[in-house]
DSSP file (Angstrom, degrees, kcal/mol; ACC not computed):
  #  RESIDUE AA STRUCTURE BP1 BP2  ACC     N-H-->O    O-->H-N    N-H-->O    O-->H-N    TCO  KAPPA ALPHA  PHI   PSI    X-CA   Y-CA   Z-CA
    1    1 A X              0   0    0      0, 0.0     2,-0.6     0, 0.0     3,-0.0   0.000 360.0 360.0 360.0 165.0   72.9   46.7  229.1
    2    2 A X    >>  -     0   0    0      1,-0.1     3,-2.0     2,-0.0     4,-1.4  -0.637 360.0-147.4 -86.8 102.9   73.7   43.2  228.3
    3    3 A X  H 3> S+     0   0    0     -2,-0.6     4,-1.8     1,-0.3     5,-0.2   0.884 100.5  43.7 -74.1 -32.4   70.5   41.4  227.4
    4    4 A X  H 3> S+     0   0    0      1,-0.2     4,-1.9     2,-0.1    -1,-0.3   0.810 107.3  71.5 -90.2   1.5   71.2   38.2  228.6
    5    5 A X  H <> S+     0   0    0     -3,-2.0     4,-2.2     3,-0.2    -2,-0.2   0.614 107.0  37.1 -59.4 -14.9   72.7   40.1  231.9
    6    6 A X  H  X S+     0   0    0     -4,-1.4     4,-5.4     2,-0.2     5,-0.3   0.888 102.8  59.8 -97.2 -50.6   69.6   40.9  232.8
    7    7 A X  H  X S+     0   0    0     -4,-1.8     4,-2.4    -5,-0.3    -2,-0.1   0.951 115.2  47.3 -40.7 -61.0   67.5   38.3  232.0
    8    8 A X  H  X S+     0   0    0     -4,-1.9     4,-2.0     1,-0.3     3,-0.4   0.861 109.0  49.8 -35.5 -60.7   69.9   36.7  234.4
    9    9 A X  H  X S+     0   0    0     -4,-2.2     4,-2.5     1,-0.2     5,-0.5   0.928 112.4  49.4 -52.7 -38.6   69.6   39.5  236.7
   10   10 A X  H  X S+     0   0    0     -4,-5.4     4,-0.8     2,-0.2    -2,-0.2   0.895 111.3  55.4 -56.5 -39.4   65.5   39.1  236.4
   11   11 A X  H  X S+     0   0    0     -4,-2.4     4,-2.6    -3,-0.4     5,-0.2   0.998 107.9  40.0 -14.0-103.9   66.2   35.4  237.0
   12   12 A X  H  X S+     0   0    0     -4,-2.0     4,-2.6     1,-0.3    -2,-0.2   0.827 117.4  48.5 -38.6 -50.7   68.3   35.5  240.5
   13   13 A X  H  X S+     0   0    0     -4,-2.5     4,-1.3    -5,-0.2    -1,-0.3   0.876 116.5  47.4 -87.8 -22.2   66.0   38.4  242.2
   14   14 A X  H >X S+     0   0    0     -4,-0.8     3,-0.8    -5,-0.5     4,-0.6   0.977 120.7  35.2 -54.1 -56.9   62.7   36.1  240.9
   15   15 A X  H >X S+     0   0    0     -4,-2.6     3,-3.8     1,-0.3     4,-0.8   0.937 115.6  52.5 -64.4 -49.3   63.9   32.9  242.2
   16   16 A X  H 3< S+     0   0    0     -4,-2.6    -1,-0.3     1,-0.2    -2,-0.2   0.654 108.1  53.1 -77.6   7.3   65.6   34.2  245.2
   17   17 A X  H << S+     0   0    0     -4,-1.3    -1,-0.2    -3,-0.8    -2,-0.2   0.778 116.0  44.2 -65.3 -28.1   62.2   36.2  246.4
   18   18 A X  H << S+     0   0    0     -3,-3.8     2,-0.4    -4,-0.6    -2,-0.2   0.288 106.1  61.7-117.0  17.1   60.4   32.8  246.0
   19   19 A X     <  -     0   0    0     -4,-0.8     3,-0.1     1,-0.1    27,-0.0  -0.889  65.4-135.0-136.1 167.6   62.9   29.9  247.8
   20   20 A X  S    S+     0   0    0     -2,-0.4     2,-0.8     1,-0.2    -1,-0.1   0.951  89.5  63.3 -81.9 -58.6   64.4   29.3  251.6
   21   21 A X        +     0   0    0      1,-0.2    22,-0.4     3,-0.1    -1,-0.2  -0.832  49.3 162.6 -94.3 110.2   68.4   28.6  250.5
   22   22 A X  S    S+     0   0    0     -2,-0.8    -1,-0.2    -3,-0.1     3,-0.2   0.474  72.5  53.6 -59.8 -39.1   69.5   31.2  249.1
   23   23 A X  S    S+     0   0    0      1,-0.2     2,-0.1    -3,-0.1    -1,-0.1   0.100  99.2  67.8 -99.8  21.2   72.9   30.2  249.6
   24   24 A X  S    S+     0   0    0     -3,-0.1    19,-1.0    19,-0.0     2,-0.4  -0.536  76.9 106.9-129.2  76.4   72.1   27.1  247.9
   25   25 A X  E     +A   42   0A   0     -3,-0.2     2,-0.3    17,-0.2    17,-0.2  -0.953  34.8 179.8-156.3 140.5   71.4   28.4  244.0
   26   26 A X  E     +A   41   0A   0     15,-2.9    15,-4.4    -2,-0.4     2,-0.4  -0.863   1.9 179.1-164.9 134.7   73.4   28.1  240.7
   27   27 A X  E     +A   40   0A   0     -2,-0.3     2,-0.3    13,-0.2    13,-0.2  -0.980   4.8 168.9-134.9 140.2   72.3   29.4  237.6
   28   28 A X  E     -A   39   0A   0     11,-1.5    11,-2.8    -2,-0.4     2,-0.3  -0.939  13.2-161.9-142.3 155.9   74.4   29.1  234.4
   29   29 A X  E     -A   38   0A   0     -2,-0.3     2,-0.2     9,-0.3     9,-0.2  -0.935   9.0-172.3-152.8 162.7   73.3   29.8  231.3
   30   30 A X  E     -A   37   0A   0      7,-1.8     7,-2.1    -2,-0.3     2,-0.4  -0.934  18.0-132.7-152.5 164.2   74.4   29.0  227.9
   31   31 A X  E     -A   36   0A   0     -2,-0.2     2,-0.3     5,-0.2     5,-0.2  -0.989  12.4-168.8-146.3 150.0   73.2   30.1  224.6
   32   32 A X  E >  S-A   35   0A   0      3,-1.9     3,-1.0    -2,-0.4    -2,-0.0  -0.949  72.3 -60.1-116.2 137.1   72.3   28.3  221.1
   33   33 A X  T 3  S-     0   0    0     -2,-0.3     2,-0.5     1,-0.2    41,-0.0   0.171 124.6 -15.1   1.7 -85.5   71.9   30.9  218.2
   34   34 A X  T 3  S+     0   0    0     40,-0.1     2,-0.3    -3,-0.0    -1,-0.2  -0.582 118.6 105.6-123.0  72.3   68.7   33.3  219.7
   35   35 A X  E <   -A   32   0A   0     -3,-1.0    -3,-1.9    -2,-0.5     2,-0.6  -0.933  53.9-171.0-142.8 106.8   68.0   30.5  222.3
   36   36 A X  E     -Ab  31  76A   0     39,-3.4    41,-3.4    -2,-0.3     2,-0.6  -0.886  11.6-161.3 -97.8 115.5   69.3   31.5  225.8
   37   37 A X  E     -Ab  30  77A   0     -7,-2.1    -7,-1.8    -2,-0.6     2,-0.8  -0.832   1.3-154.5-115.2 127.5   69.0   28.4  228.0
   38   38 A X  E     -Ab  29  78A   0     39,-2.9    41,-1.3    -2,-0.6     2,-0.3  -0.690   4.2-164.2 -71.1  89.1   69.0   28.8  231.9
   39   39 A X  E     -Ab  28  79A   0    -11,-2.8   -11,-1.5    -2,-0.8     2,-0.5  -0.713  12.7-179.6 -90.4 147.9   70.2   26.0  234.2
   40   40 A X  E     -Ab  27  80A   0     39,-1.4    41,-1.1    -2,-0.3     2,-0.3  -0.934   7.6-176.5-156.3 104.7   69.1   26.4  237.7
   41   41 A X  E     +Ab  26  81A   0    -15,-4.4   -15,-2.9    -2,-0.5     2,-0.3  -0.830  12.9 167.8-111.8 160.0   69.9   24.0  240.7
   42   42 A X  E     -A   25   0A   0     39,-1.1   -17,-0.2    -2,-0.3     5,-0.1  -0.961  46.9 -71.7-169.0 163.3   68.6   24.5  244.0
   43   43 A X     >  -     0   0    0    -19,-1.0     4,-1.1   -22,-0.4     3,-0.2  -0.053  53.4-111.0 -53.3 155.7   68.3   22.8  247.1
   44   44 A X  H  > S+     0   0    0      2,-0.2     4,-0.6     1,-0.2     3,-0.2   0.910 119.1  62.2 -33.5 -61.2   65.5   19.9  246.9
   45   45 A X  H  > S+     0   0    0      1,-0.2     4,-0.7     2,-0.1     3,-0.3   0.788 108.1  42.5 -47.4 -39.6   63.3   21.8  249.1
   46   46 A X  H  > S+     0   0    0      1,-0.2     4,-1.4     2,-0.2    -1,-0.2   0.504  90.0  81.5 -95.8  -9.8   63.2   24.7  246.5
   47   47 A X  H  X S+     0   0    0     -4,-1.1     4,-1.6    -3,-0.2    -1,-0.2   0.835  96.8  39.4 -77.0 -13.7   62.8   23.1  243.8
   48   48 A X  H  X S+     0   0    0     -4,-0.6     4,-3.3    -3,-0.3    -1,-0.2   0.905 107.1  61.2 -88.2 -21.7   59.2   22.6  244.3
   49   49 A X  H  < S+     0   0    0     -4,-0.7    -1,-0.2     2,-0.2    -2,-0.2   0.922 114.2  45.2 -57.3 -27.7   58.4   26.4  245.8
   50   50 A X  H  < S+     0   0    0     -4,-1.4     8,-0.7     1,-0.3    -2,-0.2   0.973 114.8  42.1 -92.3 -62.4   59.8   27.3  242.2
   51   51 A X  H  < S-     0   0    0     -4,-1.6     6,-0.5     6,-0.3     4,-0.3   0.774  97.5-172.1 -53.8 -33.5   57.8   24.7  240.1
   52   52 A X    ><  -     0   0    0     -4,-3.3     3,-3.7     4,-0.2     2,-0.6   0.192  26.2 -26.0  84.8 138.4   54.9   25.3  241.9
   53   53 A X  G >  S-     0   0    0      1,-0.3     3,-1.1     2,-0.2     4,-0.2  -0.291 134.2 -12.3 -71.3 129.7   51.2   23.6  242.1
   54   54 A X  G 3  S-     0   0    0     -2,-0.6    -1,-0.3     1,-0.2    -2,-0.1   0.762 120.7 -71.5  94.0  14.7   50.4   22.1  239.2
   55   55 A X  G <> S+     0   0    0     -3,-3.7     4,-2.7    -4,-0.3    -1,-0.2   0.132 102.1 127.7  85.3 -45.2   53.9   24.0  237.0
   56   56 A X  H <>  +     0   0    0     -3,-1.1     4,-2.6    -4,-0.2     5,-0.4   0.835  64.7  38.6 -40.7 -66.0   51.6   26.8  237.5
   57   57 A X  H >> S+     0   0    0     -6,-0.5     3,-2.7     2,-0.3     4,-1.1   0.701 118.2  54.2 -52.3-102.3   55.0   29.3  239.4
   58   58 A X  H 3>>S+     0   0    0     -8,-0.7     4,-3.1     1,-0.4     5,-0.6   0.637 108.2  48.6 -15.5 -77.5   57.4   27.8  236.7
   59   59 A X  H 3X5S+     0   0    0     -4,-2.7     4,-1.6    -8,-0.2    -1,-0.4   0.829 108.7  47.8 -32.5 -49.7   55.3   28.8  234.0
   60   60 A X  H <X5S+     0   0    0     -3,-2.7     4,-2.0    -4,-2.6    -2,-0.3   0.948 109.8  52.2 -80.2 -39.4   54.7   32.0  234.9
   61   61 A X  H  X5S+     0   0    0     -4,-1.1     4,-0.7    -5,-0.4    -1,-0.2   0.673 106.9  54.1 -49.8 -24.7   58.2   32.6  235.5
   62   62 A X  H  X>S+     0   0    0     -4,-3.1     4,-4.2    -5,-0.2     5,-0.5   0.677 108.0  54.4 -54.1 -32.8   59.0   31.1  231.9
   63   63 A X  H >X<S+     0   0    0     -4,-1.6     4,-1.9    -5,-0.6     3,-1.1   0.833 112.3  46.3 -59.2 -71.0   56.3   33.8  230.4
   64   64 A X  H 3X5S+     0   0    0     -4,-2.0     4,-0.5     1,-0.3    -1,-0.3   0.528 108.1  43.7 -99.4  30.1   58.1   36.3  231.9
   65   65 A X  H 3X5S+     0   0    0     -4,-0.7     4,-1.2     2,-0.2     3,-0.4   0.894 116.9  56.0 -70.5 -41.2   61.5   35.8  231.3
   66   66 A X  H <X5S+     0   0    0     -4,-4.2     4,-0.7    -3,-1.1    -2,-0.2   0.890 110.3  49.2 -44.5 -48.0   60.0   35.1  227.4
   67   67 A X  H  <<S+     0   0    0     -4,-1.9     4,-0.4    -5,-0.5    -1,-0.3   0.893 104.9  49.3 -53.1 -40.1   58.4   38.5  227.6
   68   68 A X  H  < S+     0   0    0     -4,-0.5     4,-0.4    -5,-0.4    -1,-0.2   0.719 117.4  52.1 -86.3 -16.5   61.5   40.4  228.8
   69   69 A X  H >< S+     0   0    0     -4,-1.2     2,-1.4     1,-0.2     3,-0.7   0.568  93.1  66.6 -76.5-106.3   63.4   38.3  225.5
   70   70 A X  G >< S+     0   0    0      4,-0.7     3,-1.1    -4,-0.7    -1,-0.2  -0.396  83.3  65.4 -30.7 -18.9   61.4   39.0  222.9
   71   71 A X  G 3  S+     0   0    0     -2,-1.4     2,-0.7    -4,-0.4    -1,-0.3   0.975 111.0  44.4 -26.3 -94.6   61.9   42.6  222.5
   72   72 A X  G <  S-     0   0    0     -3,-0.7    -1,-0.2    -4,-0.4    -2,-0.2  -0.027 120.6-104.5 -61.9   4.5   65.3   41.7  221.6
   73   73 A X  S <  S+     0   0    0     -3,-1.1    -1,-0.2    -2,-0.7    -3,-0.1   0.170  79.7 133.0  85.1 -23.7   64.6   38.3  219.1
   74   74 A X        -     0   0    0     -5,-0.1    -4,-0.7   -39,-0.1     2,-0.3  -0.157  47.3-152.8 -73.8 162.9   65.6   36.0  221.9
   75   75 A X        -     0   0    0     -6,-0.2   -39,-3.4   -41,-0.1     2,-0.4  -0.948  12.4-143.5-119.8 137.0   64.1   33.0  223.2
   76   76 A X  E     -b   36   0A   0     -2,-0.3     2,-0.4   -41,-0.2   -39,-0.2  -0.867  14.8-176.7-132.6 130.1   64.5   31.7  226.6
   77   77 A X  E     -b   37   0A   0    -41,-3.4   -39,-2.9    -2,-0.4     2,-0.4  -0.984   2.7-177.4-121.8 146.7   64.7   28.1  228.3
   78   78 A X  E     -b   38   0A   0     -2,-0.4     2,-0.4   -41,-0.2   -39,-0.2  -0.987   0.7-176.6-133.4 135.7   64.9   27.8  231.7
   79   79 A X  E     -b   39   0A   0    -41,-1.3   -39,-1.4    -2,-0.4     2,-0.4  -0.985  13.7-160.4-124.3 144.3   65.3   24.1  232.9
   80   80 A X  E     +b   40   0A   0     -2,-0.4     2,-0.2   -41,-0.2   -39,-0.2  -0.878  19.5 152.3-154.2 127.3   65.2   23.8  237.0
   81   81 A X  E     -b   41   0A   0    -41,-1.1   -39,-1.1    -2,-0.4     2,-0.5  -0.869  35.7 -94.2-147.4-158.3   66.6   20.7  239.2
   82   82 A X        -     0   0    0     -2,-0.2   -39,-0.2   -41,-0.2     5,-0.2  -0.870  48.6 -82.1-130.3 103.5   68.1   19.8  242.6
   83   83 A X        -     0   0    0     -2,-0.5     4,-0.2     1,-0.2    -1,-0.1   0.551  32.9-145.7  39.8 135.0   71.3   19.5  243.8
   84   84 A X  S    S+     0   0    0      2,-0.1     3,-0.4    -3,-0.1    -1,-0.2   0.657 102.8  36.2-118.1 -43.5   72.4   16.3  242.8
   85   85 A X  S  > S+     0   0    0      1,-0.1     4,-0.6     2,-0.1     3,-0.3   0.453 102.7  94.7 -84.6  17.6   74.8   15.5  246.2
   86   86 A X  T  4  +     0   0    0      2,-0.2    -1,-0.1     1,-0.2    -3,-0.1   0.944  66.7  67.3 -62.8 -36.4   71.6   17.7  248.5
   87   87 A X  T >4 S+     0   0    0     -3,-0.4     3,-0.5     1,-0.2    -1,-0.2   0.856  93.9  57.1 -47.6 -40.2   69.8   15.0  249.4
   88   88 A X  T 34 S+     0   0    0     -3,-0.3     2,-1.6     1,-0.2    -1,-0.2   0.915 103.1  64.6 -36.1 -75.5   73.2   14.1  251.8
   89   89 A X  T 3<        0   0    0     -4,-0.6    -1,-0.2     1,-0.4    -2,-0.1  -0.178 360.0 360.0 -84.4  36.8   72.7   17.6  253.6
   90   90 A X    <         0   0    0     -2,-1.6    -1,-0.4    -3,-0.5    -2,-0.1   0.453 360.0 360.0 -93.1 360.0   69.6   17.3  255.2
């Protein structure tokens, strides 16, 4: 399998265990030599279930996407924000 397909797939089922809109998630990803970088928007609401108190949820969800790289030489960024027009759809 496709290693940064998966990460991705490990991605989508984390985040969508741990947020309310579901139908409000885009993840793209892009990659700089053995640097795989995540972008992830989400509703407003979700962006803090994912980040978490304190970073803590964020973090651990960097470890283990880093973990599920490393095997493979890669390196993983995952950067997380909100909807830029959400704030309008409340």
């Amino acid at each position: 399998m496709d290693v940064p397909l998966a990460l991705r797939e490990c991605l989508e089922f984390v985040i969508g265990s741990l947020i309310t809109h579901r139908d409000r998630v885009s993840i793209t990803q892009s990659r700089e030599d053995q640097k795989i970088i995540f972008d992830v928007l989400l509703h407003p609401d979700d962006v803090d279930a994912l980040i978490g108190r304190h970073g803590h949820t964020l973090k651990a969800l960097r470890n283990v996407m880093a973990a599920a790289a490393v095997r493979d030489d890669l390196r993983v960024a995952l950067r997380v924000e909100p909807f830029p027009s959400a704030a309008s759809d409340a």
